[in-house]
C-alpha positions in Angstrom: 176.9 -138.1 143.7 177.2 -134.9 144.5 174.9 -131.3 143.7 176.7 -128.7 141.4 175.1 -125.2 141.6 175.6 -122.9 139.8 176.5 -118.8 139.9 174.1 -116.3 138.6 175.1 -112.9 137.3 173.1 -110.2 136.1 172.7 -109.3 132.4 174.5 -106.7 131.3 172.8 -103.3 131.2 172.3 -100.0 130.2 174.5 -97.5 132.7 172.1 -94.6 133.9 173.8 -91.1 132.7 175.0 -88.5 135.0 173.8 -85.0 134.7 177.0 -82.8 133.8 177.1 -79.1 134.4 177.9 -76.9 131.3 181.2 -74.9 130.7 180.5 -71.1 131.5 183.1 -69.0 129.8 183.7 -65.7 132.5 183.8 -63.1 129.6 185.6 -59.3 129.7 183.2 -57.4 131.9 183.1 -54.0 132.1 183.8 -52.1 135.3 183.0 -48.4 135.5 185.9 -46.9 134.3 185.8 -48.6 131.3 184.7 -47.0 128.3 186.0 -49.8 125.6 182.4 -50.2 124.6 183.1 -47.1 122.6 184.5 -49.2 119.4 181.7 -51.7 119.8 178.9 -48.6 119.7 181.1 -47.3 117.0 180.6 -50.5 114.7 176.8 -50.5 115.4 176.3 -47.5 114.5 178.2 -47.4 111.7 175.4 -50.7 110.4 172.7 -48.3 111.8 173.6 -45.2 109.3 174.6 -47.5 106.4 170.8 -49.4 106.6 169.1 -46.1 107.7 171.2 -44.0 104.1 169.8 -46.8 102.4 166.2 -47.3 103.4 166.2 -43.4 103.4 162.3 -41.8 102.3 162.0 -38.1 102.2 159.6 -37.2 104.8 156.9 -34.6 102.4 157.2 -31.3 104.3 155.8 -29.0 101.7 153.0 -26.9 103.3 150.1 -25.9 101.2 150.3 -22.6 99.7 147.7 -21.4 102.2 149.7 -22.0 104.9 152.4 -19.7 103.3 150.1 -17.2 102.6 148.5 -17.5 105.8 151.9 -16.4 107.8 151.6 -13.0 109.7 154.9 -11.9 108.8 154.2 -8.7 109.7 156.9 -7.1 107.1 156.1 -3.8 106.9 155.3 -1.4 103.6 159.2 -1.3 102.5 159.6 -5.5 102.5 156.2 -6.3 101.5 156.7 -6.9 97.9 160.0 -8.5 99.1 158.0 -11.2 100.9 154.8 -11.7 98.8 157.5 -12.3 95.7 159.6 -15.1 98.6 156.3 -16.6 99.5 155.5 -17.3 95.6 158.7 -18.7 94.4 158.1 -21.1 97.6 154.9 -22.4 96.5 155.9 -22.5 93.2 158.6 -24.9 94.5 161.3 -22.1 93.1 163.9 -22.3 96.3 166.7 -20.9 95.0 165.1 -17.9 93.9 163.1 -18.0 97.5 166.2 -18.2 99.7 167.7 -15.4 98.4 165.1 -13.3 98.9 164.4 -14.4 102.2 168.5 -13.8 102.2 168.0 -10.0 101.5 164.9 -10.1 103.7 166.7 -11.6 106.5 169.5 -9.1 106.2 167.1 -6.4 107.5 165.4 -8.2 109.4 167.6 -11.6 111.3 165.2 -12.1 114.6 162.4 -12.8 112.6 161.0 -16.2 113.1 159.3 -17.3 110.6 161.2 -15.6 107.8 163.8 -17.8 109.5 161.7 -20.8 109.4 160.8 -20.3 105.7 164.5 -20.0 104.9 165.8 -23.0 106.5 162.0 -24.6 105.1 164.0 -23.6 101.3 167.6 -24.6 102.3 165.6 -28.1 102.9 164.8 -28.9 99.6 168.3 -28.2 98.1 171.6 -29.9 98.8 173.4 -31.6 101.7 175.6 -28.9 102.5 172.1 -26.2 102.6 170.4 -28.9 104.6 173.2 -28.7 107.1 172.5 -24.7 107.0 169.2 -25.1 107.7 169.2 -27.0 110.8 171.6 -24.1 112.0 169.5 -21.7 111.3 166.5 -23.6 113.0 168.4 -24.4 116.1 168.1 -20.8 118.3 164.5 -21.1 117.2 164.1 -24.6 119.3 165.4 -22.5 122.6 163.1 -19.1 121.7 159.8 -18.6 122.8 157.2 -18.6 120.0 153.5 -17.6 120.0 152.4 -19.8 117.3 151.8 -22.6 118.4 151.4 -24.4 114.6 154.7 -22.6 113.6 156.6 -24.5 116.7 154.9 -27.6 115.2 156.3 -26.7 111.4 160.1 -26.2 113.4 160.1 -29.6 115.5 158.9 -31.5 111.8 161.4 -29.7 109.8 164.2 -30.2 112.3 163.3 -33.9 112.9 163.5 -34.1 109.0 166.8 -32.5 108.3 168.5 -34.7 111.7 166.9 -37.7 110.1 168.3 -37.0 106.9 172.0 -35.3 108.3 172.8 -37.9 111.1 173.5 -40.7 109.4 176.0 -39.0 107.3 177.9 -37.3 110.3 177.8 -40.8 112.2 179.4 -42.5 109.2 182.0 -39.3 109.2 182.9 -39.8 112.4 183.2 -43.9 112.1 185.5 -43.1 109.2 188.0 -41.2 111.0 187.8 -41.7 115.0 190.6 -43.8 114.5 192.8 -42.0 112.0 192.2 -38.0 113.6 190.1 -39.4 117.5 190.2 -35.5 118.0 188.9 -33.9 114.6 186.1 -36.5 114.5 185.3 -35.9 117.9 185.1 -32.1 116.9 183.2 -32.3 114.2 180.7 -34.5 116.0 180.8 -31.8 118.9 179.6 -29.3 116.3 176.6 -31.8 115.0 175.6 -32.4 118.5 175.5 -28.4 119.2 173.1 -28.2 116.1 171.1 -31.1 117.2 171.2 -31.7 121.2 168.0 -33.9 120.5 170.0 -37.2 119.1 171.0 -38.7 121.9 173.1 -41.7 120.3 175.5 -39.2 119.0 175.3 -37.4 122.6 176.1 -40.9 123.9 178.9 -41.4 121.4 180.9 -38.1 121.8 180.9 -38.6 125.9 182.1 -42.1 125.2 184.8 -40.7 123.0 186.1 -37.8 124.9 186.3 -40.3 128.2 188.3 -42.3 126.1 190.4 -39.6 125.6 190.1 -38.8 129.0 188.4 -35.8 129.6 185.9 -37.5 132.0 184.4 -33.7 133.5 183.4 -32.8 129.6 182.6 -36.0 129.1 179.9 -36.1 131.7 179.0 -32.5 130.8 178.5 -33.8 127.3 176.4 -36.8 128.9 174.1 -34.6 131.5 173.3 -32.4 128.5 172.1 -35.2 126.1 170.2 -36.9 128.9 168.3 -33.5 129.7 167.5 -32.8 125.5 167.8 -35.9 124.0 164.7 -37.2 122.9 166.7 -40.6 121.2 168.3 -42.7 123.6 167.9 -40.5 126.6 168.2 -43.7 128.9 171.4 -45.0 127.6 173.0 -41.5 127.6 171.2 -40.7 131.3 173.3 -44.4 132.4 176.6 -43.7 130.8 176.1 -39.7 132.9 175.8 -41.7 135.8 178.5 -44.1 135.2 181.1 -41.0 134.4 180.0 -39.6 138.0 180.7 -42.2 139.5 184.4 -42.6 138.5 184.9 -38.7 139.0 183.1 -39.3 142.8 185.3 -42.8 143.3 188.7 -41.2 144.5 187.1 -38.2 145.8 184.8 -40.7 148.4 187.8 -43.4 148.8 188.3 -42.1 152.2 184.4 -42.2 153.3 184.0 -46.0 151.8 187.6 -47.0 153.8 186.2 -45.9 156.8 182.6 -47.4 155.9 184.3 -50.8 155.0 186.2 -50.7 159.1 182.2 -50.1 160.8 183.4 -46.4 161.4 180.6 -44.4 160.4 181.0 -41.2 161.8 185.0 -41.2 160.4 182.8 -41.8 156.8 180.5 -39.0 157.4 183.6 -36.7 158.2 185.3 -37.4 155.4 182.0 -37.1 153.3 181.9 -33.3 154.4 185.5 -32.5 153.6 185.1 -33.2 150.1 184.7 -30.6 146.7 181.1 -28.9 147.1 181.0 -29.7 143.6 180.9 -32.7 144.1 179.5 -33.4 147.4 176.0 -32.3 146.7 175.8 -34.9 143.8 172.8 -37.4 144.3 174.7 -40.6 144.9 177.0 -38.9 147.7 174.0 -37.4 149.2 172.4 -41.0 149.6 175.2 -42.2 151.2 175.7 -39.5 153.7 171.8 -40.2 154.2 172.5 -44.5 154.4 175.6 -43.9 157.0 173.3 -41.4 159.3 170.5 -44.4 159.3 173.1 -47.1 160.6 174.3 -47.5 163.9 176.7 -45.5 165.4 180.0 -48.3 164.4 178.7 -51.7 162.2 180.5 -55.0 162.9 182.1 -55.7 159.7 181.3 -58.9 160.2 177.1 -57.9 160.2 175.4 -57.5 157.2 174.1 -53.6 156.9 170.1 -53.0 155.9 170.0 -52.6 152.8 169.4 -48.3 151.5 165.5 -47.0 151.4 166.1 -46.0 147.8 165.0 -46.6 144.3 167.1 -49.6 142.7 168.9 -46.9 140.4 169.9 -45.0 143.1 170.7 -47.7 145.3 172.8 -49.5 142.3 174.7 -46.1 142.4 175.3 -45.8 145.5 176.6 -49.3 145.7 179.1 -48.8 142.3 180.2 -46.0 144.8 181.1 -48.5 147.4 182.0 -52.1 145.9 182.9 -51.0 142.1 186.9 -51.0 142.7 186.8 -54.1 144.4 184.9 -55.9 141.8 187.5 -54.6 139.0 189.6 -56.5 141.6 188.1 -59.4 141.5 187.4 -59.7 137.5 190.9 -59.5 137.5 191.4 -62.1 139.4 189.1 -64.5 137.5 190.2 -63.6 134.2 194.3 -64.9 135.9 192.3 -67.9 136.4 192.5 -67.4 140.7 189.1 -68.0 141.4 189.7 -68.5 145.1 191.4 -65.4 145.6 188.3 -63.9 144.1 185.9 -65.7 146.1 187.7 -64.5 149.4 187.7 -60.7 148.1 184.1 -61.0 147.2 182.6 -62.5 150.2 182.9 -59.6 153.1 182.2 -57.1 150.3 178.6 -58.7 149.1 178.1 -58.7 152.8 178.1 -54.6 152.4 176.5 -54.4 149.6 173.9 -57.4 149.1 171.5 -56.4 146.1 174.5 -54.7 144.0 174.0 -57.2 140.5 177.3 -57.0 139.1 178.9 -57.7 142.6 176.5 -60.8 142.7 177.0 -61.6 139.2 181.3 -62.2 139.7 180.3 -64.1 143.4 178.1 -66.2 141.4 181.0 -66.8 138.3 183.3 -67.4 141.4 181.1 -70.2 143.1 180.6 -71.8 139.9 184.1 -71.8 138.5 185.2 -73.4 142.7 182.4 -76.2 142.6 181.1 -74.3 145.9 177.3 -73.4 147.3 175.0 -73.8 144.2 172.1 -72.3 146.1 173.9 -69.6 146.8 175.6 -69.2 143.2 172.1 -69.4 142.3 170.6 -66.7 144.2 173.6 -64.4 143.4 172.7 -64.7 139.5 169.3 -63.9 139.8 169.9 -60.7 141.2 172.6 -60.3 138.7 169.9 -60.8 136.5 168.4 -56.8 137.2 171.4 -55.2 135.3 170.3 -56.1 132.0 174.0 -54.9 131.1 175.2 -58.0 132.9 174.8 -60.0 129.5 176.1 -63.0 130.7 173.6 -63.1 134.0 171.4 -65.8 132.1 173.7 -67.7 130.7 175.6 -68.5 134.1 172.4 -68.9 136.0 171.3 -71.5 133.4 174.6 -73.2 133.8 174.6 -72.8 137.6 170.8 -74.3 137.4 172.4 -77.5 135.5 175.0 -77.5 138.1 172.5 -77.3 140.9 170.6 -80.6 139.4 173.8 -82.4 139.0 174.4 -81.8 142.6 171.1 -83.2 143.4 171.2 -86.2 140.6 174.6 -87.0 140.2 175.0 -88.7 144.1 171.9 -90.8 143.5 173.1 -91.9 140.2 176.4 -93.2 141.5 174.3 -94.9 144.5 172.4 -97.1 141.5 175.9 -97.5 139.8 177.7 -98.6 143.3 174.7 -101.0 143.9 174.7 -102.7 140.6 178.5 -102.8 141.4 178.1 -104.7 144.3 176.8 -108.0 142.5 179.3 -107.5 139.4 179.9 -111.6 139.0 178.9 -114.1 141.2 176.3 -113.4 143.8 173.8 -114.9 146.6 170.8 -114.7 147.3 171.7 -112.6 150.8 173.7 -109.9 148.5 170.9 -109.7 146.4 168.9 -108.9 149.6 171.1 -106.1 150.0 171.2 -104.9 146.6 166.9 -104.9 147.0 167.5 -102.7 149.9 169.4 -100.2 148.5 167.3 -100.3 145.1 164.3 -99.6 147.7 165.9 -97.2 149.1 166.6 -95.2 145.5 163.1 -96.0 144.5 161.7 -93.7 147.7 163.9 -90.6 146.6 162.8 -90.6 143.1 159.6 -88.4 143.7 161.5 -85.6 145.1 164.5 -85.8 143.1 162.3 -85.7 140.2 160.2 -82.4 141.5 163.8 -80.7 141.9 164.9 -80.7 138.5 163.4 -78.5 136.0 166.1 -78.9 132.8 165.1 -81.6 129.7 168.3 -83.3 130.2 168.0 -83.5 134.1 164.1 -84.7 133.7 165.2 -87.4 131.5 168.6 -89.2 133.6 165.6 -89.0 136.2 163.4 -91.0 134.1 165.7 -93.3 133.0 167.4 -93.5 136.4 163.7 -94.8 137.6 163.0 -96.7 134.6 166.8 -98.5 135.3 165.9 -98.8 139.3 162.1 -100.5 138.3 163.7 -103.0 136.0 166.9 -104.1 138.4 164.0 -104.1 141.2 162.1 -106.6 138.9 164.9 -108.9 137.9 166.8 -109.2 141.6 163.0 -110.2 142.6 163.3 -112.9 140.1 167.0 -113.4 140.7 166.4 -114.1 144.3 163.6 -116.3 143.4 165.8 -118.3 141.1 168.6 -118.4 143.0 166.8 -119.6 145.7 166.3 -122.5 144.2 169.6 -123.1 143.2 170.4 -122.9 146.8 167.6 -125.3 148.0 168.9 -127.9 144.9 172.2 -127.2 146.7 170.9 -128.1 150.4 169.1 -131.2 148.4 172.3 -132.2 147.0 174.7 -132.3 149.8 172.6 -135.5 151.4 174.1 -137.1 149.1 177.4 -136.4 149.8 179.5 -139.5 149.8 177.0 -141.7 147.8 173.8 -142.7 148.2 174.3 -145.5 150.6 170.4 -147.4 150.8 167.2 -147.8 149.1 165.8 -145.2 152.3 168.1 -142.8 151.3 167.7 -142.5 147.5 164.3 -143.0 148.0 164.5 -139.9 150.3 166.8 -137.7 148.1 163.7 -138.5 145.2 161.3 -137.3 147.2 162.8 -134.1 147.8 164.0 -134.1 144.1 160.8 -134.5 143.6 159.4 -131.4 145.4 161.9 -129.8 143.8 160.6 -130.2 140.2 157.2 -129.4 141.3 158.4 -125.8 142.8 160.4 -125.0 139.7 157.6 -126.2 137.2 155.1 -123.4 139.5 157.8 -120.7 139.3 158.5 -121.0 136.0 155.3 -120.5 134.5 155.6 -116.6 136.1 158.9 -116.5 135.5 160.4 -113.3 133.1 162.0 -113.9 130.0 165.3 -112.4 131.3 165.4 -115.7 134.2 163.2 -118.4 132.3 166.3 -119.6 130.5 167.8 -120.2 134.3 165.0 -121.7 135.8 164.5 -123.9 132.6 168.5 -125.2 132.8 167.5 -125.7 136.7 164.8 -127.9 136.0 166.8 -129.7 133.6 169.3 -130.3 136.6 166.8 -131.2 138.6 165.5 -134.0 136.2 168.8 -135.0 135.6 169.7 -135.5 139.1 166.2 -137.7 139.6 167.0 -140.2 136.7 170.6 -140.3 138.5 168.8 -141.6 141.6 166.2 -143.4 140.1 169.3 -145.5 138.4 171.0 -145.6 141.6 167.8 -146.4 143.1 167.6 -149.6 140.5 171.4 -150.2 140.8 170.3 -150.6 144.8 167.8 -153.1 144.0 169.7 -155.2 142.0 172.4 -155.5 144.4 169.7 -156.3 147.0 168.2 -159.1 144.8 171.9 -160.7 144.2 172.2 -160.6 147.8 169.3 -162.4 148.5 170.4 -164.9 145.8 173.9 -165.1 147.3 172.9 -165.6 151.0 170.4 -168.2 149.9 173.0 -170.6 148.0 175.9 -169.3 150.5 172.9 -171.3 153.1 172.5 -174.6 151.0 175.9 -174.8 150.2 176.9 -174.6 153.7 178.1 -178.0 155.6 175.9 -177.6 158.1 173.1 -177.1 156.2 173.3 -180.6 154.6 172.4 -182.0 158.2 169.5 -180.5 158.3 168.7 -179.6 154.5 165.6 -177.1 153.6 162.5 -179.3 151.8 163.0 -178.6 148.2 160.1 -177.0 147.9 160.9 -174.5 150.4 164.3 -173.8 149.0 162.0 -173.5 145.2 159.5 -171.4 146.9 162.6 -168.7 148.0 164.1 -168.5 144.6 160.3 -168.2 142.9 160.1 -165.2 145.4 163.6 -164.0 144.2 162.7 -164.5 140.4 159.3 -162.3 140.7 161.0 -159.5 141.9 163.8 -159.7 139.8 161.5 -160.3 136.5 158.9 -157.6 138.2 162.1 -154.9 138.5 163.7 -156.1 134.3 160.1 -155.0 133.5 159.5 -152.5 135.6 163.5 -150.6 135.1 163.9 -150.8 131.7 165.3 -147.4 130.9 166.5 -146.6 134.3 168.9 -149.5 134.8 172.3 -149.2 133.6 174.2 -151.8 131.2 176.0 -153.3 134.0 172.8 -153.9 136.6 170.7 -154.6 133.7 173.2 -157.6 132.8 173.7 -158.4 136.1 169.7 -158.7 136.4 169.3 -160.7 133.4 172.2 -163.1 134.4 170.0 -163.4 138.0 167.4 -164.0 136.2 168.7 -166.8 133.9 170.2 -168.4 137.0 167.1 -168.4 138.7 165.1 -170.0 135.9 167.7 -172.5 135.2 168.1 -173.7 138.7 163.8 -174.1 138.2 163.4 -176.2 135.5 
C-alpha cells in the first residue's frame, strides 16, 4: 500500500486589467506664418452675421423733440427758417423732407456738426444704402473735437447703431465673394473698415486676408490700426499684429538668433544693430538686444540661458523670434510621422527657450508619440497649456497623464500576472511560499501606487489589482495549509512503502492516520469555500487509507492466529513429541486460548475483515470447536 497525493491548482481567475494610454492624434498646428485660419474665421463669421441679421432689433434712437429743439445750432438770420422747418419734419418723423433740408443747409454750411449729426440721425431711419451714408458722414465727427459733451454721446450711439445694423451685411458680402474676386472683397471690406475702424473682427479679417495675399507690411498696418481703434476684438486683432511682426522681423533677425543659437552674443548684438531702423526699434527686437546684453559674454550651448525679465507676452514674442522656424521644422517632421528626428531638433532648442508653449507643446507630442520621459512630456504640456491657441494642450496632457499612470500601474500589474504565472498547474507548498512573497511584496506598493494615479480608469485597475492581490493572498494561505497536508499524508504514506509488514507497523501507520484525521477535521472547520472541497476529498483519503490498515491490521491478526494454530498441531504432530506428549488438558487449554481470540476478533472485525480472512477465521474457528467437543 502505498499514499497517492494529489496536485493542487488554483481556480481560475479574473486577470487584473492594465491601464492603456489613449491615442493622441498630433493635429495641423499653426506656425507663425500661417494665416490658413483665415477660411476658418471666414465660416464663423459668416454663422455670426447670419444669427446676428436674424435676431436683428432696432436699437430706438429717436430723441425727444426737446432735444432737437434744444440744439445751439447757431444758424444765423438767413438759415434760421431753414433749420426750425429741418428740426420739425424730424420730430414729426418726416426724414425725407428733413434730409434735404439739412441737404440745402449743409451745402452752405458742411463743417457744422450737428447739422451733420442730424443728417446722418435722418439717413438712419431710411434705407440700407442711406444708412451706409450716414455712418460716412458721422465718421470725421468721431476724430473732431466737440464741445458738447451729450452731442459726442448722441454720435457714438448712432454710430454703434448703424455698425450694428451695416456689419453684418458687409461680412456676409465679403464671405460671398473672397473666394470668387479675394481682391474686390478685400476692397470693399477696406472701405467698411475706413468708415468703421471700431469693429475689430472685420479689422482682424482684412489683415488676415491681405497676408494671405501676401502683403504682410499692409497687413500689419491694417492690424496695428484695428488694435489701437477697435473697441470689438481688440485682443485678437492686437495678437494677429504681433504675429505679422514677427514674420516681417524673422529674416531680418536670422543672423542675430544664428549667432545666439552658437553662445556668440556679442556677434548677435552686432548683427541686431545692422538691421532696418524700421524695424530695429520694434519691441520684441528691443527685448532681445536687452536679453543678450544681460547674459554672459559667450553661453555654452550646452547651458540653459535664464529665462527674459519680461511680461509673458513679451517674452512669448521674443521667443517666436527665436525658436518659431524651428518648430515649423519640427511639425513637419511629426506630421511625416519622424518623431525621433523631431525629438532630436526640439531638445537643444527648448534648452534656449524653456517657457516658449508651443515649443513645449510639439516636445511634449514628440515624447508621447516615442514612449520617452512622461514627467517630462508632462511638464512640457502644462506650459503648453498658457497659449490658449494651443487647442490641443489639454487633450495631450490628459493623454500623457493616462500615459504617466500606465507607466506607474502597468509594471505592477504584470508582477501579479507573472506571479499567478508561476503556479499555472501543479504546485508545492514551497512555490506557493514564493508566490506569498511576491503577493506581499505587491500588497506593500499598493498605498503609493494608489496616491499616484488620479484618472477613474487608473483608480479602479488599482482597486481591483488590490482586491485580486487580497483574494490570491487569502487562498495561497489556504492552499499552503491544504497542501500541507497533502504533503504530510504523503510523508505518512511512504512508511508504508512495500506493505505493511507487522501488527507494530500498521498499528503505527494508524496512529499517525489517526492524527491525521484529527488535523484535517480542525482545519476544515475554518477552511474557505474555495479549499473545503480539497480538504473534504483529503479527509476522505485519509479515512479510506485507515479502514485500509484497519483491514490489513485484521488480515495480520488472522494470520497470527493460524500461526499459532499451525505451530501448535505442526508440535503434536511431530514424532518426537509423541515421546513425550503434552497432557490433554494442556494441549485443550492452548486451543481454548486460540478460539477466544479468534471468536473475540470474528466479533470484534466484522466489517473490517475481508471475505478471504473472514473465511479463513471462521474455518479456524470451526476447527477449533471441532477438535473441542
Amino acid at each position: 500500500m502505498t499514499g497517492t497525493g494529489r496536485d493542487h491548482t488554483f481556480q481560475e481567475i479574473r486577470p487584473v486589467q492594465s491601464l492603456h494610454a489613449p491615442a493622441f492624434e498630433f493635429a495641423e498646428v499653426a506656425g507663425l506664418g500661417d494665416f490658413t485660419e483665415h477660411d476658418r474665421r471666414l465660416e464663423e463669421l459668416a454663422r455670426e452675421a447670419a444669427a446676428s441679421a436674424a435676431s436683428e432689433t432696432a436699437l430706438v434712437l429717436a430723441p425727444p423733440v426737446a432735444a432737437l429743439l434744444e440744439m445751439s445750432l447757431d444758424l444765423g438770420s438767413d438759415d434760421e427758417d431753414l433749420l426750425e422747418d429741418a428740426r420739425a419734419n424730424a420730430a414729426a418723423q418726416e426724414y425725407e423732407l428733413a434730409v434735404d433740408l439739412l441737404t440745402e443747409y449743409l451745402g452752405a454750411h458742411p463743417e457744422h456738426q450737428e447739422g451733420r449729426y442730424l443728417h446722418a440721425y435722418c439717413l438712419y431711419h431710411l434705407d440700407a444704402p442711406r444708412q451706409l451714408e450716414a455712418l460716412r458722414i458721422l465718421r470725421p465727427l468721431r476724430e473732431e473735437s466737440l464741445a458738447d459733451d451729450g452731442l459726442r454721446e448722441r454720435i457714438r450711439d448712432l454710430r454703434r447703431e448703424l455698425r450694428r445694423r451695416l456689419t453684418p451685411a458687409e461680412v456676409t458680402a465679403y464671405t460671398q465673394s473672397a473666394h470668387r474676386d479675394p481682391r474686390g472683397a478685400l476692397a470693399r471690406v477696406e472701405a467698411f473698415v475706413e468708415l468703421a475702424p471700431e469693429e475689430g473682427t472685420l479689422s482682424y479679417l482684412l489683415a488676415l486676408g491681405q497676408a494671405r495675399e501676401g502683403d504682410l507690411e499692409r497687413a500689419l498696418e491694417t492690424a496695428e490700426r484695428g488694435a489701437a481703434q477697435a473697441d470689438t476684438d481688440r485682443e485678437q486683432v492686437a495678437s494677429l499684429a504681433r504675429r505679422l511682426l514677427l514674420v516681417l522681423l524673422a529674416p531680418q533677425v536670422a543672423p542675430a538668433v544664428s549667432a545666439f543659437k552658437t553662445g556668440d552674443l556679442d556677434r548677435a548684438r552686432r548683427e541686431l544693430a545692422r538691421m532696418d531702423p524700421r524695424w530695429r526699434h520694434s519691441v520684441v527686437v528691443a527685448d532681445f538686444d536687452a536679453y543678450l546684453a544681460v547674459l554672459p559674454a559667450r553661453v555654452d550651448p550646452r547651458t540653459p540661458p535664464p529665462a527674459p525679465r519680461l511680461p509673458a507676452d513679451r517674452t512669448d514674442d521674443l521667443y517666436s523670434l527665436i525658436a518659431d522656424a524651428d518648430g515649423q521644422v519640427a511639425a513637419q517632421l511629426m506630421r511625416a510621422g519622424q518623431a525621433e528626428h523631431a525629438e532630436r531638433l526640439l531638445a537643444p532648442m527648448l534648452a534656449l527657450v524653456p517657457r516658449f508653449p508651443w515649443l513645449n507643446f510639439l516636445y511634449a507630442a514628440c515624447l508621447y508619440r516615442l514612449l520617452r520621459d512622461p514627467d517630462r512630456a508632462a511638464s512640457c504640456a502644462r506650459i503648453a497649456l498658457r497659449d490658449p491657441t494651443l487647442t490641443q494642450a489639454g487633450e495631450l496632457l490628459e493623454a500623457i497623464r493616462s500615459w504617466q499612470e500606465a507607466s506607474l500601474v502597468n509594471p505592477v500589474v504584470d508582477e501579479y500576472v507573472a506571479a499567478m504565472e508561476s503556479v499555472r498547474g501543479a504546485v508545492s507548498v514551497e512555490r506557493l511560499a514564493a508566490l506569498r512573497l511576491r503577493l506581499t511584496e505587491l500588497e506593500r506598493v499598493l498605498p503609493a501606487l494608489s496616491s499616484a494615479v488620479h484618472s477613474e480608469t487608473g483608480i479602479r485597475i488599482v482597486r481591483e489589482l488590490g482586491q485580486a492581490v487580497g483574494q490570491r493572498l487569502t487562498e495561497v494561505a489556504d492552499a499552503m495549509l491544504v497542501g500541507g497536508l497533502y504533503e504530510k499524508y504523503d510523508r505518512v504514506m511512504s512508511t508504508a512503502k512495500g506493505g505493511i509488514r507487522d501488527a507494530g507497523q500498521a498499528a503505527g501507520l494508524g496512529r499517525l492516520l489517526d492524527g491525521l484525521a484529527a488535523e484535517i477535521k480542525a482545519v476544515r472547520k475554518g477552511a474557505a469555500k474555495s479549499t473545503g472541497a480539497q480538504v473534504d476529498e483529503l479527509a476522505a483519503l485519509v479515512a479510506t487509507r485507515r479502514a485500509e490498515v484497519e483491514k490489513v491490521t485484521r488480515g495480520i491478526e488472522v494470520s497470527a492466529l493460524v500461526r499459532r494454530f499451525n505451530a501448535l498441531a505442526e508440535q503434536l504432530s511431530d514424532p518426537l513429541a509423541r515421546l513425550r506428549p503434552e497432557p490433554p488438558a494442556v494441549v485443550r487449554s492452548r486451543l481454548s486460548r486460540i478460539l477466544d481470540d479468534a471468536r473475540s476478533l470474528r466479533r470484534g472485525a466484522k466489517r473490517t475483515l475481508d471475505a478471504r480472512d473472514q473465511a479463513l477465521l471462521d474455518e479456524l474457528i470451526g476447527t477449533i470447536s471441532g477438535m473441542l467437543r
